[in-house]
N, C-alpha and C positions, 0 to 999 in steps of 0.2 A: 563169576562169583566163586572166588576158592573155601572151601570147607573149611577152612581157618576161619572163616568167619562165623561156622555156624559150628565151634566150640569142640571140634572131635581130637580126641587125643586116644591113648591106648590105653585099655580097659585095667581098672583098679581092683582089688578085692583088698577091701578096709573094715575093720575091727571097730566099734564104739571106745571107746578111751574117755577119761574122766574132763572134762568140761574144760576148755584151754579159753583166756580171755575174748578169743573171735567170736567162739560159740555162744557166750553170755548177750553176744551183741544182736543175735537172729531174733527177727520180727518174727513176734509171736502171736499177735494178734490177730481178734478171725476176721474174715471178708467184709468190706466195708457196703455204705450203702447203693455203690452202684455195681453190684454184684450181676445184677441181670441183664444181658445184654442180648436184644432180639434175634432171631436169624438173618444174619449178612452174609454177603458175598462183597471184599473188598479186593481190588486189582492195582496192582503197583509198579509204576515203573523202575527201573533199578540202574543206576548210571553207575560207570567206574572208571574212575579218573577223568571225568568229566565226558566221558562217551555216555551219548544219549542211550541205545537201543544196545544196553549191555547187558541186560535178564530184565525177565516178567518173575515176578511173586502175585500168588493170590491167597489171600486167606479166606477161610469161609467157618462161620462157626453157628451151631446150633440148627442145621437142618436135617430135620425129621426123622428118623430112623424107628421101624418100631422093632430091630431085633436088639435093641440097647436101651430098655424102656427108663432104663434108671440114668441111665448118660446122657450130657453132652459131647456132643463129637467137637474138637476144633482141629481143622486141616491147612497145612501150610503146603504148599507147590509151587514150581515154578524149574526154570530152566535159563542158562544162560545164552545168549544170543549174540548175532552180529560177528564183528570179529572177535568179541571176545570169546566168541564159541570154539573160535577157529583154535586161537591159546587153548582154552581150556573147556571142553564139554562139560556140560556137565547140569545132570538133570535131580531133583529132591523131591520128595514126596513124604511129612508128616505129618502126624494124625496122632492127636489123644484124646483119651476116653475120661471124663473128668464128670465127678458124683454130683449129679444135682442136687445132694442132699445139702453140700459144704464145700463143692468144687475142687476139691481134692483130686490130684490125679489118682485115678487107678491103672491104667494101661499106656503107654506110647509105643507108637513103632515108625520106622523109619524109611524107605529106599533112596537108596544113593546111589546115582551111575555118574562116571566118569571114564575118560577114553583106556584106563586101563583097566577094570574091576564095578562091579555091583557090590554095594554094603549093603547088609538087614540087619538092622537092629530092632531088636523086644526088649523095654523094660518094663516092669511087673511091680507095682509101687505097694507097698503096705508098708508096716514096720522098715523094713529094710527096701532098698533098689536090686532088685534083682535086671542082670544086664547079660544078654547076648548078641552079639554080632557074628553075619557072616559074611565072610569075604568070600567073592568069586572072583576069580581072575579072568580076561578072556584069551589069555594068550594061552594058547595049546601046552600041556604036559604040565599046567599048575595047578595044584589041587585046591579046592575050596579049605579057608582057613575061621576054625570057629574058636571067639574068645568069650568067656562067661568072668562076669564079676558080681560081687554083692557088695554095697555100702550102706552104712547102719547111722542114720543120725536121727535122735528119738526125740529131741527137744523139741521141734515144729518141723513142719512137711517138707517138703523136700519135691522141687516142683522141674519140672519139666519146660523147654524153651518154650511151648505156645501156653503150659498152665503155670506158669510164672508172672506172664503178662496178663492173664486173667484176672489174675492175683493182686495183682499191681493198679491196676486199672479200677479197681472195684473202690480203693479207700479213698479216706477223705482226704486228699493230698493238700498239703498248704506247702508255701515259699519256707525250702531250710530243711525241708521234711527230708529223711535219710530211711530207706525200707533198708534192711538185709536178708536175704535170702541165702539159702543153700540149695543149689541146680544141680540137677545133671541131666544135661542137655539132651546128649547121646550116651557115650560109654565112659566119662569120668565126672567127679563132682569138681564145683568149681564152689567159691561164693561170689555173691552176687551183691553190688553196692548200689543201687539205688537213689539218689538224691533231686530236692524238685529248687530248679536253677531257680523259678521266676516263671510269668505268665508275660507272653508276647503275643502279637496278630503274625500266623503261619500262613501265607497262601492263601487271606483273606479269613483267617478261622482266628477266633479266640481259641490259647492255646496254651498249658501246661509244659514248659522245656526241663527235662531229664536229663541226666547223665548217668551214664554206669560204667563203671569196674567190677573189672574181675580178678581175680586169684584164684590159682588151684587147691584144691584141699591135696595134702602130698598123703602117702603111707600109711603115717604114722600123727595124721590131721593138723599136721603142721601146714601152716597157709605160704604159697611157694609165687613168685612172680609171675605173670602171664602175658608175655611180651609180644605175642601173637594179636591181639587187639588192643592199640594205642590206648584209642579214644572211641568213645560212642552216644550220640545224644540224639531224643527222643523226642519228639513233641506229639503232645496227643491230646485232642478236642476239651476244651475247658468247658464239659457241658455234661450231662445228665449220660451221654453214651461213651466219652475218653474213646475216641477211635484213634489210631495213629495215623497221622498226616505228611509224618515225616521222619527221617530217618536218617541220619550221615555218621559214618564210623573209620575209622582208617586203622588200616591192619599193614602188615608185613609188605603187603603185596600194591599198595595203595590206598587210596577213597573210593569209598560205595555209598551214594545215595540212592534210598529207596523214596517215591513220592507217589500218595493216593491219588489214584487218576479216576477211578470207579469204584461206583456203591450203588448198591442191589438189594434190597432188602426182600427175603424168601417169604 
C-alpha cells in the first residue's frame, strides 16, 4: 500500500483569506444521529491489483483508556504484506484523540516506516492545525529532517483521516446527499467530497455506496488537482452502526481493495 494513498504530501503553512466560493460549500452541520458508536475492533483485508494477501488494516475505536477521560481514542494500523512487501514495505500506525463532547478532533499522531525512513507526525487541532513531522532516514550520515506547519480554516472543523469518517458516519445520509469537508490527513489540507451514490446489498449487508474526491487546498486556498487518487468508493452498513464493509480506490500505482473480514466488539 503506497502512501499516496493515505494523502501525504509536504507540509503547508496557510494564512485564513477572505471566504472563496469552495469554502461557502463546507458542511457545517453538527454530528448526526448515529454519532455513537460502541467499542470495536474491525480487521481488513487489503488487495492490490487484485493480489489477495497484499496488507492487513485494523481499525479499533473506543476502547477504554482512563488517562483520556475526556476522549475517544480511534486507531488505524496495519502493514503491507506478501509480495507486495517485497516492492514496498511498509508499516502505519494512527491514532486520534477526538472530544466526546462533539467528536471534534483534538490530537492525531502518526508513524510511518518504509524501507528507506520512519515518519512522525503530530497534529494539534484547535482553531488552527498545528503540524509536525519527522523524518528519519536509516541510511547512515542523514540526519533527521523536521517540517512544522499551521493552517487556519475557521468556518467548521477540520477533521483528520479516521475523525472525518466518524463525521461522516454519524449523519442522516440519503441517496444525492453530497458532505464537504476540509482534511488534513497528515501534513497538508486537502477538501474532501463526499457524495451518497445509492443503497445496494455488499457481501450480503445492506449498504450505503460513497464516492469521494479530492483536491488540495494550495497556498494561497486556491483548490489545485489531486491526480494521486483517481477514484474511491465506500460502502458502509445501512444500519444503526455505518461500519465500512468495503473499500476500492485506484491511485497512481494501481487498485487497492480493502474488505471487512472481522468484528470484535470490546
Amino acid at each position: 500500500m503506497n502512501r499516496s494513498f493515505l494523502l501525504v504530501l509536504s507540509a503547508l503553512s496557510l494564512s485564513a483569506l477572505p471566504l472563496g466560493a469552495w469554502q461557502k460549500t463546507v458542511t457545517t452541520r453538527r454530528p448526526g444521529p448515529h454519532l455513537r458508536l460502541n467499542p470495536v475492533h474491525l480487521s481488513f483485508q487489503v488487495a492490490w491489483n487484485g493480489k489477495i494477501n497484499s496488507a492487513r488494516a485494523d481499525f479499533l475505536f473506543g476502547k477504554p483508556d482512563k488517562r483520556y477521560p475526556n476522549h475517544h481514542i480511534a486507531q488505524l494500523w496495519g502493514r503491507s504484506t506478501g509480495p507486495a512487501r517485497t516492492l514496498y514495505p511498509y508499516n502505519y500506525n494512527f491514532s486520534t484523540f477526538v472530544r466526546k463532547s462533539d467528536y471534534r478532533p483534538a490530537v492525531f499522531v502518526a508513524s510511518e516506516t518504509d524501507r528507506d525512513e520512519t515518519r512522525e507526525t503530530t497534529n494539534y487541532c484547535r482553531i488552527s492545525v498545528k503540524s509536525t513531522e519527522i523524518t528519519k532516514p536509516f541510511r547512515k550520515g542523514r540526519s533527521p529532517l523536521t517540517k512544522k506547519g499551521t493552517f487556519t480554516f475557521s468556518r467548521a472543523p477540520v477533521y483528520d483521516l479516521l475523525s472525518g469518517f466518524l463525521y461522516v458516519r454519524s449523519l442522516d445520509l440519503k441517496v444525492g446527499d453530497e458532505i464537504v469537508l476540509v482534511t488534513h490527513p497528515l501534513t497538508a489540507p486537502y477538501l474532501a467530497r463526499v457524495r451518497v451514490l445509492g443503497r445496494e446489498v455488499r457481501r450480503g449487508v445492506k449498504c450505503l455506496k460513497m464516492d469521494l474526491r479530492l483536491q488540495k487546498i494550495g497556498p494561497t486556498m486556491k483548490l489545485v488537482a489531486y491526480h494521486k487518487l483517481k477514484t474511491a468508493v465506500v460502502w458502509l452498513s445501512d444500519d444503526r452502526e455505518r461500519l465500512p464493509i468495503e473499500l476500492r480506490t485506484e491511485i497512481v500505482f494501481g487498485h487497492i481493495r480493502a474488505i471487512l473480514v472481522g468484528k470484535k466488539y470490546l
